[in-house]
C-alpha positions as CSV (number, residue, x, y, z in Angstrom):
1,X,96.1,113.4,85.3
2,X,97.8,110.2,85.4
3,X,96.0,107.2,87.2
4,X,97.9,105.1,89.6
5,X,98.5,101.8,87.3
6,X,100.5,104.6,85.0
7,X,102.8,105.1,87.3
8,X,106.3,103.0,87.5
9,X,107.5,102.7,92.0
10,X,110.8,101.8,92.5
11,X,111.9,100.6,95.8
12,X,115.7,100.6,96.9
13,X,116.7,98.1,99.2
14,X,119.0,96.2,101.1
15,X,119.1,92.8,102.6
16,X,118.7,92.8,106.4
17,X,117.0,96.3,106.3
18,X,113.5,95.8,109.0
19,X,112.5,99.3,107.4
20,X,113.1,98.2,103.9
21,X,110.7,94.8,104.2
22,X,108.2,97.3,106.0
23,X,108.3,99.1,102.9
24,X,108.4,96.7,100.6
25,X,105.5,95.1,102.3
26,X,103.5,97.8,102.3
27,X,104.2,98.8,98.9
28,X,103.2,95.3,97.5
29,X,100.1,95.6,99.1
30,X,99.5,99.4,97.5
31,X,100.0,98.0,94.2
32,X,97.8,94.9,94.3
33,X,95.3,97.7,94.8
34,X,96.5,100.4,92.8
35,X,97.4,98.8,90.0
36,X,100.8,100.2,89.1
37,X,104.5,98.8,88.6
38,X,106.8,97.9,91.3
39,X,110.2,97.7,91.0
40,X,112.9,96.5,93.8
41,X,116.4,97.2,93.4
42,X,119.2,96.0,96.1
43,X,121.0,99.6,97.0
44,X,124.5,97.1,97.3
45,X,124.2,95.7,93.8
46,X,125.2,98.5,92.2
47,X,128.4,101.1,93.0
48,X,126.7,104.1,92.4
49,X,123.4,103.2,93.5
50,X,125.3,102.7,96.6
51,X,127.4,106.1,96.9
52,X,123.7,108.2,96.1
53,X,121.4,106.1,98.5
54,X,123.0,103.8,101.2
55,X,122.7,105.9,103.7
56,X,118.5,106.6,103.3
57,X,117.2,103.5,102.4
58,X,114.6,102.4,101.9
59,X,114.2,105.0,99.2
60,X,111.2,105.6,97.2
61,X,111.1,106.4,93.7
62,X,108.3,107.2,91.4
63,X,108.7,107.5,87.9
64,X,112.5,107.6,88.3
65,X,112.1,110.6,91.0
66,X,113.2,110.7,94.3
67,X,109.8,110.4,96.3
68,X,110.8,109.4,100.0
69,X,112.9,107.3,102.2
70,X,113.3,105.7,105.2
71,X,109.5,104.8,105.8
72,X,106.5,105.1,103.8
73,X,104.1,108.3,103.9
74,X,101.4,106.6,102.9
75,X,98.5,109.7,102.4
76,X,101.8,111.6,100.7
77,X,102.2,108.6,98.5
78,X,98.6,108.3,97.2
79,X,98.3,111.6,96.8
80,X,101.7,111.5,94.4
81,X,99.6,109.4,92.4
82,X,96.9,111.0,91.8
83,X,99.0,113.5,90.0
């Protein structure tokens, strides 16, 4: 079992996004706690970051896996890292 700290979050953002600075804010508080890696990355920066996700973000990503979007499940989210 991996502990939280192993684990590598990537958020996908875009400026202007209310739900993605919920997200984002939320997140940076989990990992102060949790211990593990956060990673933002604009959804517009990139052309096919754009085509995959622009229409669901703020997306989630853990360990390079799709985890969520739109908002934060927060018990679902702990509970993805305890695995």
């Amino acid at each position: 079992m991996m502990a939280a700290a192993d684990h590598r979050v990537t958020l996908i953002t875009r400026v202007g996004c209310h739900l993605c600075e919920d997200a984002e804010r939320r997140l940076g508080e989990l990992s102060a706690e949790l211990g593990f890696g956060l990673e933002l990355l604009d959804v517009d920066a990139d052309r096919r970051r754009a085509n995959e996700y622009s229409d669901r973000v703020p997306v989630i990503l853990i360990d390079g896996a799709e985890h969520g979007y739109w908002q934060l499940e927060e018990d679902r989210f702990r509970r993805a890292l305890e695995g």
